[in-house]
TORVEX-82208 format. One record per residue: residue in one letter; x, y, z of N, C-alpha, C in turn. Coordinates in steps of 0.05 Angstrom, whole numbers, plus 5000, padded with zeros to 4 digits. Layout:
# TORVEX-82208
AXYZXYZXYZ;...
This chain:
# TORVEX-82208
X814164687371812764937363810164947379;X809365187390807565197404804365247388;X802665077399800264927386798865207363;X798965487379798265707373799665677335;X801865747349803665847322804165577304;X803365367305803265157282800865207263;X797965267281795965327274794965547247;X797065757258798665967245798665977217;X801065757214801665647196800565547179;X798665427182796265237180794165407161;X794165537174791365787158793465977145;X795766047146796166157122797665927099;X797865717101798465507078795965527065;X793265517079790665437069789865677046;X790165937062790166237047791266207025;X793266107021795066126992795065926986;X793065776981792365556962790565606942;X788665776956785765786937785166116948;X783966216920782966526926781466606951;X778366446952776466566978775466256992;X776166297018775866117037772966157063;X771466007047769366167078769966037102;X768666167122769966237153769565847160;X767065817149766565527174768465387162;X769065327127770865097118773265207124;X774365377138776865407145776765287175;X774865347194773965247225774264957215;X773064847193773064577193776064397189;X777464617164779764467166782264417187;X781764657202783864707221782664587253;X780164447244778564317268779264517300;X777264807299777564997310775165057318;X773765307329771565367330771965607303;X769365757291770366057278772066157295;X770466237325771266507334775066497332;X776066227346778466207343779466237322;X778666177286779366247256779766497265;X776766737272776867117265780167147283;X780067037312782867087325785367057314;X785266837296788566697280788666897261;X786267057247786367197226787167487237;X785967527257787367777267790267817273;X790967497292794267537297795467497263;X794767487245796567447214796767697210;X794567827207794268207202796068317207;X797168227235798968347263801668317248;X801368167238804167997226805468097200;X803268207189803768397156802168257141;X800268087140799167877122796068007113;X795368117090792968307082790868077082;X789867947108787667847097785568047102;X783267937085781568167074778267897088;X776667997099773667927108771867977089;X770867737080768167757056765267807075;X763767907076761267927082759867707072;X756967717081754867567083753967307094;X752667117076751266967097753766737093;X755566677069757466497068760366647069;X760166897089763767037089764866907102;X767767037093769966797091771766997091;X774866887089777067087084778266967061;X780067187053781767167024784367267034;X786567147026788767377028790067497001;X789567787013789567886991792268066979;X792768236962794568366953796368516966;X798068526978799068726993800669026992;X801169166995804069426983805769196997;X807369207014808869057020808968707017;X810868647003811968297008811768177033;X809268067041809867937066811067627068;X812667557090813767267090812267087075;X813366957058811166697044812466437057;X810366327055810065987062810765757047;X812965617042812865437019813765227040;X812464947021813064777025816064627016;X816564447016818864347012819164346990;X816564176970816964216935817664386925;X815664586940815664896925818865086929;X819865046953821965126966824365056940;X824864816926827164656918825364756879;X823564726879822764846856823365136848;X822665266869823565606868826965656866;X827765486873829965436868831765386840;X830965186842831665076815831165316782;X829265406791827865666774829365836775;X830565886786831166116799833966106780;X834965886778838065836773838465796745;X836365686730834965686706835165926698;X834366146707832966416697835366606674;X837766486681839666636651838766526633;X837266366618837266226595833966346588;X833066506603830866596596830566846577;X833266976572832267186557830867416560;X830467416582829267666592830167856606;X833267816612834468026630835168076654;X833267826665833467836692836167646707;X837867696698839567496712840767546740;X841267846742842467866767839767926790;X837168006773835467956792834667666808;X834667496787834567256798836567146820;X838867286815841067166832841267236858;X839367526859838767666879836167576893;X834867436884832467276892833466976910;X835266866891836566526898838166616936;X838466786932840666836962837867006971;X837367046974834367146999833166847009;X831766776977830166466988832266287008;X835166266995836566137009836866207037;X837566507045837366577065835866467087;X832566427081830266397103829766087099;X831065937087831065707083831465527104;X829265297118830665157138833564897132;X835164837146838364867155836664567119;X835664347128834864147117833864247093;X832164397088832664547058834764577046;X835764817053838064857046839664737038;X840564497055842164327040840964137018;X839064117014837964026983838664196972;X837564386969838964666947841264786950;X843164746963845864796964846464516944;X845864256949846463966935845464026909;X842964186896842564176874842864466858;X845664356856847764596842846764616796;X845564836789845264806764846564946751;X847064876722849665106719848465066682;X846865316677844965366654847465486636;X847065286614848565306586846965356569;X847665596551846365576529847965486508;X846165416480848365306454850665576440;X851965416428853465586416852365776402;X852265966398851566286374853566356372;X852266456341854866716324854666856340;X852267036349851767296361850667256383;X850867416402848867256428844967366418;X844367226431841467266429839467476444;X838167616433838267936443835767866463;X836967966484835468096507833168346513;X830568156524828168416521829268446553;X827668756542827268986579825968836584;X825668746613823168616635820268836638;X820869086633818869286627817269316607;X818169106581817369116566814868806553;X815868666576815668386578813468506596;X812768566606810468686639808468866623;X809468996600807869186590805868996573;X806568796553805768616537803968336544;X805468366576803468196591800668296604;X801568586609799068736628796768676600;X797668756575795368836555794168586555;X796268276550794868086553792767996573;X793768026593792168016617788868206613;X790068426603786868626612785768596582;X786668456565784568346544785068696530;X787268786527786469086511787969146487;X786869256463788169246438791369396453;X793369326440796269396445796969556417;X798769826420799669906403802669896411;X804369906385806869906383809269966362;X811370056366812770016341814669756340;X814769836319815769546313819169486292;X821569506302822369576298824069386278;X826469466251826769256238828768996246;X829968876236831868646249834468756248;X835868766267838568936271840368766264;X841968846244845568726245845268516217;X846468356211845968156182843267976191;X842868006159840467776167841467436175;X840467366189841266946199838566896181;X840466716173837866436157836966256177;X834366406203834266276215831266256221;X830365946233826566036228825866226251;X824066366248822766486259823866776265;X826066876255827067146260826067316251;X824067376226822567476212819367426223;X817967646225814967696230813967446215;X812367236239809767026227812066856230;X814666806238816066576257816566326223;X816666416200816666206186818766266165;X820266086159822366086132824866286141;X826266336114828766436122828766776125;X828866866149828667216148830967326134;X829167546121830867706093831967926108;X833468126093834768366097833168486099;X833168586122830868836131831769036114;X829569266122829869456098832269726109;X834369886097836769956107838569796119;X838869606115841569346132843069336116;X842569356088844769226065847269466068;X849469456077851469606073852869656045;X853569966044854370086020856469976005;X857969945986858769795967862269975984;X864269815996866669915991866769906037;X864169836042863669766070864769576080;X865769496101866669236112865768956109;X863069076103860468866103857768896069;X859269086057859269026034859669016019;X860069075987860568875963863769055960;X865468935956868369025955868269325935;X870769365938871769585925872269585896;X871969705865872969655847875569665851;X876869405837879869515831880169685810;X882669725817883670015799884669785770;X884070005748884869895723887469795718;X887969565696890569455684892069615672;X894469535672895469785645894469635624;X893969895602893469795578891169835573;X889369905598885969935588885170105586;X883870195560882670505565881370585574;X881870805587881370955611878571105605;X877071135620873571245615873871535608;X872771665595872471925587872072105597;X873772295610873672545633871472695630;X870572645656867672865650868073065659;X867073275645868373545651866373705679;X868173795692865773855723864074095720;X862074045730861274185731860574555724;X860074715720859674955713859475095750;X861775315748861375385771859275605775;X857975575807855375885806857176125800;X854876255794856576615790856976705817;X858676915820859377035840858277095856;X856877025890855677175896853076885905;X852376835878850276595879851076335894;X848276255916848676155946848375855931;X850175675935850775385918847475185931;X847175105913844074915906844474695924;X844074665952843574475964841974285958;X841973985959839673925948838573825979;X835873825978833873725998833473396007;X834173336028833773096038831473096050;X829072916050826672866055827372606073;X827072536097826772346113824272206108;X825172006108822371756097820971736124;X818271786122816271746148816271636163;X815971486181815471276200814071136196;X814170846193811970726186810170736210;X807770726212804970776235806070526251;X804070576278805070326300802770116290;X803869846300801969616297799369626319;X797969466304794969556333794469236322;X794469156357794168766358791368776376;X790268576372790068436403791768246411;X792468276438794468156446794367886452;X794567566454793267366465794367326474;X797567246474799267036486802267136478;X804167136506806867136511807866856514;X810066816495810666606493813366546500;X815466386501818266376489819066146485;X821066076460821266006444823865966436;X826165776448828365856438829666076447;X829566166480830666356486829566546468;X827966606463826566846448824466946455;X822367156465819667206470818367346441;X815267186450813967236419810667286430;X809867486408807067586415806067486397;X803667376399801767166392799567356394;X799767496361796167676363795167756343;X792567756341790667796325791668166312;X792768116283793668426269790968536264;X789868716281787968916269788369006240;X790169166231790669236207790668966184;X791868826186792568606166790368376165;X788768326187786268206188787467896191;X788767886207790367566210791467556235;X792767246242794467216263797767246253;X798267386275801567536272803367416292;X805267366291807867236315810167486317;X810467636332812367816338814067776358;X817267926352818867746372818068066384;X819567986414818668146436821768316439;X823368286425825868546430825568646411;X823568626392823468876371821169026373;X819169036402817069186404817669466430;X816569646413817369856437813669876439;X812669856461809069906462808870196464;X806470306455806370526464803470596491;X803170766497801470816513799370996505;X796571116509796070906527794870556510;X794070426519793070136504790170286495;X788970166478787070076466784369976485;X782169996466779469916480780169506482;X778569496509777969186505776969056482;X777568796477776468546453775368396472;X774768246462772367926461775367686443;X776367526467778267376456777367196432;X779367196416779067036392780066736393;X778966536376779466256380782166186364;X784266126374787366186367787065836347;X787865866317788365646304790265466318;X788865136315789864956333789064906355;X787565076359786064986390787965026422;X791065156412793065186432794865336427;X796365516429798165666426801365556432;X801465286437803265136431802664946404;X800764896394800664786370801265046337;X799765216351799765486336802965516327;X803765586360807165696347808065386332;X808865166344809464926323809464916302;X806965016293806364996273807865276252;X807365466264808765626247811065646245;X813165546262816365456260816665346242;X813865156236814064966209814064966195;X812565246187811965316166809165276150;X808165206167804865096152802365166170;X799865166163798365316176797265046200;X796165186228795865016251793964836240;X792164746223790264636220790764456191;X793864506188795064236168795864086174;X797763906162799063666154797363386156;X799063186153798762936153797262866176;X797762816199798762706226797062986251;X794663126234793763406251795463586251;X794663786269795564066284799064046283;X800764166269802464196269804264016260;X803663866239805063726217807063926207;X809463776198811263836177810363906150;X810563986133809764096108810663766083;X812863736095814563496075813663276100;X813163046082813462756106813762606083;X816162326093816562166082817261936106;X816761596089817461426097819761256082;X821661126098823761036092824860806102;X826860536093826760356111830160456112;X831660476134833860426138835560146148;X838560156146839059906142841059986168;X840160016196840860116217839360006237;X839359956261838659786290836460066300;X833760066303832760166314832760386346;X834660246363835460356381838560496374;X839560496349841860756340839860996332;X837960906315836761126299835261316323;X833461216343832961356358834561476377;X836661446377838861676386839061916375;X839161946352838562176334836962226326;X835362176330831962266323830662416345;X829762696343827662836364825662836356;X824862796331821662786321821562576303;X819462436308819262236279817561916287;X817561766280817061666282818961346275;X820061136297822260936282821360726296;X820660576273819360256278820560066275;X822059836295824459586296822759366272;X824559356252824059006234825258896241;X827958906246828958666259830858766259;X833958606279836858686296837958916279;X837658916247839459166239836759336214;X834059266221832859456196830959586210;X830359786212828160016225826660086203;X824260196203822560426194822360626208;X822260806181823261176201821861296180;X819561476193817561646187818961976202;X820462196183820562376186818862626177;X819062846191818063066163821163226169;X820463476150821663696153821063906130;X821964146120820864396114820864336079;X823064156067823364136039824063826035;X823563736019823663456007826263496006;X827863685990830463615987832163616022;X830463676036831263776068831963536087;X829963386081827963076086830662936083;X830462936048832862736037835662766057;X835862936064838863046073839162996102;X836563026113836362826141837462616145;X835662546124835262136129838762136117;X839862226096842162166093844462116110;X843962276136845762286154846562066172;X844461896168844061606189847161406170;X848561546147850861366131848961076132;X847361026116846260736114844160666093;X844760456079842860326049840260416062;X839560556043836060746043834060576019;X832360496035829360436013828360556026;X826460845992824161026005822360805992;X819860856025817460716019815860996007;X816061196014814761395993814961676009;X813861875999812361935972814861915955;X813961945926815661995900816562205899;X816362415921818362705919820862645935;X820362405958822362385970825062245951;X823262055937825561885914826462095898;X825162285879825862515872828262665879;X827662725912829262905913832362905929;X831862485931835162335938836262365903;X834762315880836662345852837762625860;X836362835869837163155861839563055879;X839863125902841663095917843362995900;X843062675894844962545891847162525860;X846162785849846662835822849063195830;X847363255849849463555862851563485880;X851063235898852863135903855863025883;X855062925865857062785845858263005836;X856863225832858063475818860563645833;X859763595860861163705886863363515885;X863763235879865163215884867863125868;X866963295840868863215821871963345825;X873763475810875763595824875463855791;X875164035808875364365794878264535785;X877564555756880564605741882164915768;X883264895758885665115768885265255755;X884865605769883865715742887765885742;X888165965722890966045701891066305730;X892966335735893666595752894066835733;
């Protein structure tokens, strides 16, 4: 490559590293004179590359924003990283799938031959878990809209719309990300529906039959029949947030914001927000409980506020300790959270939480193995409950007479 055009290279790697570069520490890194830097920066211009000249006594250049995409520069990491992302991107929930796929074959395209074959070799093939239903997809327009407000710090309005289709007993599907989401309001289907409460059967012989009500009185002749009036229930008003933080979560996106109206922090999933326009005056950011907005959401998955439990910021609500009569290295196979301490070839200590004592109990039960709780007394508690509904479950239930 000719000395010119490596140089090239050189100062625009440097450009897209860091925002503003003054002229001499760029002369210095590329061990140049300036005048030759103002020249390299002119042939980039030439090239489509917006660098932009700072004035004064320490100017420098920036490269800056462009209308047009000009060629970018990646290195090898970045090259096999963009990649890899790229291939990832169905499991994101955001919609973008065939954009991404439309992205992976461009990068691939300008890829050198030795790239390429790393990322042709690192073939990914994104599974998600099983669902009843698939998991609903936000607009990317809508995801851009929620980010811009984040970004410009400006109160966001929106509607907010209710949870579509049966309710899942699932965390966080319900506003504030905690416990089991209920039947939104109009979901419950009418009685004789596919989806709800069956049909009366028709009477036995032999039963007496309900007492004919006699119909109605007809209008007089002429007289225009009494419609009655349907009143459409209002709209409920849009939400007004500050916006802090876009999150996701389980293939899900969630808004992390301070409820103007309700005077609290709110978790909203992001396919049930339509924003409206225009946004709201600027805030003064607020200090998000937990000190992180990954402890925050944690914590409210959990069900407890960021600044509880045992163990800090995003404790379990229930914790108990237990000795199992199991090999330390089985138990931590099945364990993603917790804590499991080796006594010796077949006895561990295992420090779990989870949302209910009776929840806890039903965990630890799963390991099939002789349990001593070292405590609390809700956990011993709530292995009797169990183990008393258990016995009941498993008696054998008369036949009832056809």
């Amino acid at each position: 490559m000719p000395k010119t055009s490596a140089r090239l290279l050189s100062l625009l790697s440097l450009l897209q590293t860091r925002r503003d570069w003054p002229g001499a520490l760029l002369a210095e890194r590329l061990d140049v004179s300036p005048r030759t830097v103002r020249r390299d920066v002119d042939r980039l211009r030439e090239l489509g590359y917006p660098v932009v000249a700072m004035k004064g006594p320490d100017g420098g250049y920036r490269l800056d924003a462009g209308t047009e995409l000009p060629p970018l520069l990646f290195d090898d990491e970045q090259a096999v990283a963009l990649a890899v992302a790229l291939q990832i991107a169905t499991t994101t929930g955001a919609g973008i799938e065939e954009a991404a796929a439309r992205a992976l074959n461009t990068v691939r395209q300008v890829l050198p031959a030795r790239l390429r074959h790393r990322v042709d070799t690192l073939r990914v093939t994104a599974v998600d878990r099983p669902a009843i239903r698939p998991e609903p997809q936000v607009d990317s327009d809508v995801l851009m809209a929620i980010g811009a407000a984040v970004h410009g710090r400006e109160v966001l309005r929106f509607d907010y719309s209710p949870v579509s289709g049966p309710a899942r007993a699932t965390a966080g599907t319900s506003e504030g990300c905690g416990g089991t989401s209920a039947a939104s309001p109009g979901s419950a289907a009418p009685p004789g529906s596919p989806t709800g409460a069956p049909r009366p059967s028709p009477p036995r012989a032999g039963t007496p039959m309900p007492p004919r009500v006699p119909p109605s009185p007809t209008p007089p002749t002429g007289a225009l029949p009494q419609t009655p009036r349907h009143t459409d229930p209002a709209p409920p008003p849009p939400r007004r947030v500050e916006p802090h933080h876009l999150v996701t979560w389980g293939r899900r996106w969630y808004l992390v914001a301070w409820d103007l109206d309700r005077d609290d922090w709110r978790t909203f999933r992001a396919d049930r927000i339509t924003p409206r326009t225009p946004t709201g005056p600027r805030f003064p950011p607020r200090e998000l409980p937990g000190g992180s907005v990954a402890a925050f959401i944690t914590a409210r998955f959990r069900g407890v506020e960021a600044t509880e439990g045992p163990d800090g910021v995003g404790g379990w609500p229930c914790r108990g300790e237990v000795i199992l009569a199991l090999p330390a290295a089985e138990v931590l196979r099945h364990t993603r959270e917790g804590i499991v301490e080796e006594l010796g070839p077949d006895r561990c200590r295992v420090v779990l939480g989870s949302w209910s004592w009776p929840g806890l109990a039903a965990a630890i039960g799963r390991f099939d193995a002789d349990i001593e709780v070292i405590g609390p007394s809700e956990l011993a508690s709530a292995f009797a409950h169990l183990a008393t509904r258990y016995a009941a479950a498993a008696q054998p239930r008369a036949t009832p007479d056809p």
